[in-house]
C-alpha positions as CSV (number, residue, x, y, z in Angstrom):
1,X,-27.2,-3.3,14.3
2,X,-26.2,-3.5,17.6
3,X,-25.8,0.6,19.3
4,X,-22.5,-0.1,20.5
5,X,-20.7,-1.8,17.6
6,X,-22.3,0.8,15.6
7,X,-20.4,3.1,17.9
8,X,-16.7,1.8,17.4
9,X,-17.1,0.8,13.2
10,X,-17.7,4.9,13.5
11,X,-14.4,5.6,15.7
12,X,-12.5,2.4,14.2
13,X,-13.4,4.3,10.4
14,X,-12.4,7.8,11.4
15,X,-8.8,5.9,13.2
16,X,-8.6,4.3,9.8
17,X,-8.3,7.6,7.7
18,X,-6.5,9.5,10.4
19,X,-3.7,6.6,10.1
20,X,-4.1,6.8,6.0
21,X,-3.5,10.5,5.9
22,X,-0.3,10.2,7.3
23,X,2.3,10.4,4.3
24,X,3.4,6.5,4.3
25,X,5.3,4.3,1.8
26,X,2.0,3.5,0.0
27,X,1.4,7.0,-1.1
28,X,4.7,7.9,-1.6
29,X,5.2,4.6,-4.2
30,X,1.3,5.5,-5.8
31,X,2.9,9.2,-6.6
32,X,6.0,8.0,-7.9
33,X,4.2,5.6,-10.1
34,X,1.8,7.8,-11.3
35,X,4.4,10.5,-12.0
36,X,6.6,7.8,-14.1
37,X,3.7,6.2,-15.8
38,X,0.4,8.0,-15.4
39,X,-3.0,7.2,-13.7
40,X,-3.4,4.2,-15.3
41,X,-0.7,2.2,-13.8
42,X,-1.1,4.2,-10.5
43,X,-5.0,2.7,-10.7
44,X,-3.9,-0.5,-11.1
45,X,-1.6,-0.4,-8.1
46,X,-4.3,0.6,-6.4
47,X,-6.1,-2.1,-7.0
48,X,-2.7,-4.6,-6.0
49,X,-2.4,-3.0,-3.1
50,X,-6.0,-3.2,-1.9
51,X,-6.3,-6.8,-2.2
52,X,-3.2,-7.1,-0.1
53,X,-4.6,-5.3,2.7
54,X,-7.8,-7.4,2.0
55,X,-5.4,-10.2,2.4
56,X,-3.9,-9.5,5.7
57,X,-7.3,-8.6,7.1
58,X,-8.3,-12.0,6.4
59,X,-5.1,-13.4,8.0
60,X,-6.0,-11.1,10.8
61,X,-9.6,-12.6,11.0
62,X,-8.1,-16.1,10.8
63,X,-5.4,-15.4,13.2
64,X,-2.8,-16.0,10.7
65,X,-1.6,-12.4,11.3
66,X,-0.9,-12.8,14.7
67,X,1.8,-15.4,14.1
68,X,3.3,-13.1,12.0
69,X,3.4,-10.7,15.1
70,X,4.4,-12.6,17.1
71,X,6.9,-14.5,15.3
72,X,10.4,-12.0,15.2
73,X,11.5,-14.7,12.5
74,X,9.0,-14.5,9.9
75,X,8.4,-10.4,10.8
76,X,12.1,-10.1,9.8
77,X,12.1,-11.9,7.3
78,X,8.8,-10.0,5.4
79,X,10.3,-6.9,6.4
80,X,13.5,-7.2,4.9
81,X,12.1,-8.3,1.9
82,X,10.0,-5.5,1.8
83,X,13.3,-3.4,1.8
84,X,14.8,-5.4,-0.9
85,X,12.0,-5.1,-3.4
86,X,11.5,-1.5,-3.3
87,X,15.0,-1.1,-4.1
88,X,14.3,-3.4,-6.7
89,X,11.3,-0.8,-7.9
90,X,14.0,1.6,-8.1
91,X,17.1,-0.1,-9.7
92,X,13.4,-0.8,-12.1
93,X,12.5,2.7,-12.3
94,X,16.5,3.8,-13.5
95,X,16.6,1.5,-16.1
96,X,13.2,1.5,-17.8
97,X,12.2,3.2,-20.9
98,X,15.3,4.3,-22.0
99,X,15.5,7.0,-25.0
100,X,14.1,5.5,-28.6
101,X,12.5,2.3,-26.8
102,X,9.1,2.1,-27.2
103,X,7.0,1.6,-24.0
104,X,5.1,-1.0,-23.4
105,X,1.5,-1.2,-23.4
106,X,-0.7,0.2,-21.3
107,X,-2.2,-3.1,-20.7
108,X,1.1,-5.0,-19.7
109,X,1.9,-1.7,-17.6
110,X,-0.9,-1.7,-15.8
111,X,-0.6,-6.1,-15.1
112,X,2.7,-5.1,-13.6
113,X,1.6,-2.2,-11.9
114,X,-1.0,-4.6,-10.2
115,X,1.3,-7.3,-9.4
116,X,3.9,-4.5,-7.3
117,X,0.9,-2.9,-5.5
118,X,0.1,-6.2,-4.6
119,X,3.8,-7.5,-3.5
120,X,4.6,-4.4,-1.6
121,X,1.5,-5.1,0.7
122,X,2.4,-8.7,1.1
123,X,5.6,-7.8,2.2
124,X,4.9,-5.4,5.0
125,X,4.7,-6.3,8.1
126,X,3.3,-3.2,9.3
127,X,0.0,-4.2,8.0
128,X,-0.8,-7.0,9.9
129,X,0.7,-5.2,13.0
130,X,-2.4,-2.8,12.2
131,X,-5.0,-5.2,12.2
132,X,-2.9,-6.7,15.3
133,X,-2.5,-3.7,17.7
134,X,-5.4,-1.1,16.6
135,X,-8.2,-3.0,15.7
136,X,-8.7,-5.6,18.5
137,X,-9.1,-2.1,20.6
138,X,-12.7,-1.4,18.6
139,X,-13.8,-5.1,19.3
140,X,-17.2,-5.3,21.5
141,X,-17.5,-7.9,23.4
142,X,-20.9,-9.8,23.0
143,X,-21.8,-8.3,20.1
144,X,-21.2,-10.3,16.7
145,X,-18.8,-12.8,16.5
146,X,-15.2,-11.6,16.8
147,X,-14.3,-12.8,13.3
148,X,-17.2,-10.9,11.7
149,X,-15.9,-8.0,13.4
150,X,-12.5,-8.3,12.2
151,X,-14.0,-9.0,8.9
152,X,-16.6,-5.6,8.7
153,X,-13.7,-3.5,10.2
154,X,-10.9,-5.1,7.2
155,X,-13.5,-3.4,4.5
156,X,-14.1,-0.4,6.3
157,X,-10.0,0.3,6.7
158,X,-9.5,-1.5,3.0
159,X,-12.1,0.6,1.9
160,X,-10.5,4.0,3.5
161,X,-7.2,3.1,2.4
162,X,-8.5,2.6,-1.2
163,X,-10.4,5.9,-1.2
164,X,-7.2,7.6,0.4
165,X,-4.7,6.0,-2.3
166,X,-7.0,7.0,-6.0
167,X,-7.0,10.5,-4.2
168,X,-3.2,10.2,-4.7
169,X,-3.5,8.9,-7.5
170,X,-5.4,11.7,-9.3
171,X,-3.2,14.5,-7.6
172,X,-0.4,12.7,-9.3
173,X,-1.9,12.2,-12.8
174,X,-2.6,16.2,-13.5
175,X,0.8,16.1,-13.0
176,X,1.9,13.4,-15.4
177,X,0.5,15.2,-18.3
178,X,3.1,18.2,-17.6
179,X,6.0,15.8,-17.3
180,X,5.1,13.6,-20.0
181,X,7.9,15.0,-22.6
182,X,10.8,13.2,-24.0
183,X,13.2,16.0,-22.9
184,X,11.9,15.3,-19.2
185,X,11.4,11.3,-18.7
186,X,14.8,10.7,-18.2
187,X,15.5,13.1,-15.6
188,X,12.1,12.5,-13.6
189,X,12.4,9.0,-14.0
190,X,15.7,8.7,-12.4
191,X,14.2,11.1,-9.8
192,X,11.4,8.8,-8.9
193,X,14.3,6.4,-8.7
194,X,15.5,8.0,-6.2
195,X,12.6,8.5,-3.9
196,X,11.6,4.5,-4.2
197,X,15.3,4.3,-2.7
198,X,14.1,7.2,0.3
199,X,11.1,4.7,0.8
200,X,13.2,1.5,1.0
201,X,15.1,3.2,4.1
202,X,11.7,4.7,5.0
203,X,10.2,1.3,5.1
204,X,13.0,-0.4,7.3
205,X,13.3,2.4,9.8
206,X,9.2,2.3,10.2
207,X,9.1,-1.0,10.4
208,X,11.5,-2.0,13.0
209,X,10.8,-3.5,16.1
């Protein structure tokens, strides 16, 4: 492989987990998830949310992403969106489970777990303003093709972000199994509730433009 391209996947990776250890909406929804349902369903979001930043690194590759950018329209329009359904997840969150229903499976929690990760990526502009304003910097000219580029660099961040987000994940779960009691769900569940409310305000303040 080419010395210099070598070079910036390096810099472009270590830029990728610097930006992914900064406390973000993602993390903050995987621990609240994790906390309200265990590792399971915070796995499975994991997995949502990895094949939509695998998504807009494709639209980045394709130059579908940049239309988004540079369209105020449709960035507006995924943005708010993005604000609605997180307080969605948490109007969710206060309602769910209540006392002498039984939960549902861990297969259905973990579908639905999937599906969320994956909308709340879909929905956030900010990740095709990543693959927009950071990694066209670690492009080399003359190299490979731009698009392979854009494509190798997509896994490496996808890959970062996934590795970042179980890490979460697990921190969160040796939790769970201290919270999981009747006389506590209520309480923390309403609790998580409101922090998916912090991150809906969180989201729209980060994301304007």
């Amino acid at each position: 492989m080419n010395e210099a391209l070598l070079s910036s996947l390096w810099a472009f990776a270590l830029a990728s987990l610097i930006v992914e250890l900064i406390p973000g909406p993602n993390q903050t929804y995987l621990a609240a998830l994790t906390l309200n349902h265990g590792m399971r369903a915070g796995f499975a979001a994991v997995a949502g949310i990895a094949i939509g930043l695998g998504v807009y690194g494709m639209a980045a590759a394709l130059g579908v992403a940049a239309i988004v950018h540079e369209s105020d329209f449709l960035y507006q329009l995924l943005r708010w969106a993005g604000v609605l359904y997180f307080l969605w997840l948490a109007w969710d969150s206060w309602h769910d489970e209540p006392d002498g229903k039984v939960e549902a499976s861990s297969d259905a929690r973990a579908a639905q777990s999937f599906r969320r990760g994956l909308i709340t990526n879909l929905l956030n502009p900010k990740a095709a303003i990543f693959y927009i304003s950071v990694l066209p910097g670690f492009i080399v000219p003359g190299a490979i093709s731009v698009f392979a580029q854009t494509v190798l660099m997509s896994v490496i961040y996808v890959s970062i972000a996934t590795a970042t987000h179980v890490a979460v994940v697990l921190l969160a779960g040796r939790l769970y199994r201290f919270l999981d009691d009747p006389r506590y769900r209520v309480p923390v569940r309403r609790g998580i509730a409101l922090v998916l409310v912090g991150v809906a305000i969180w989201f729209l303040l980060a994301s304007a433009r």
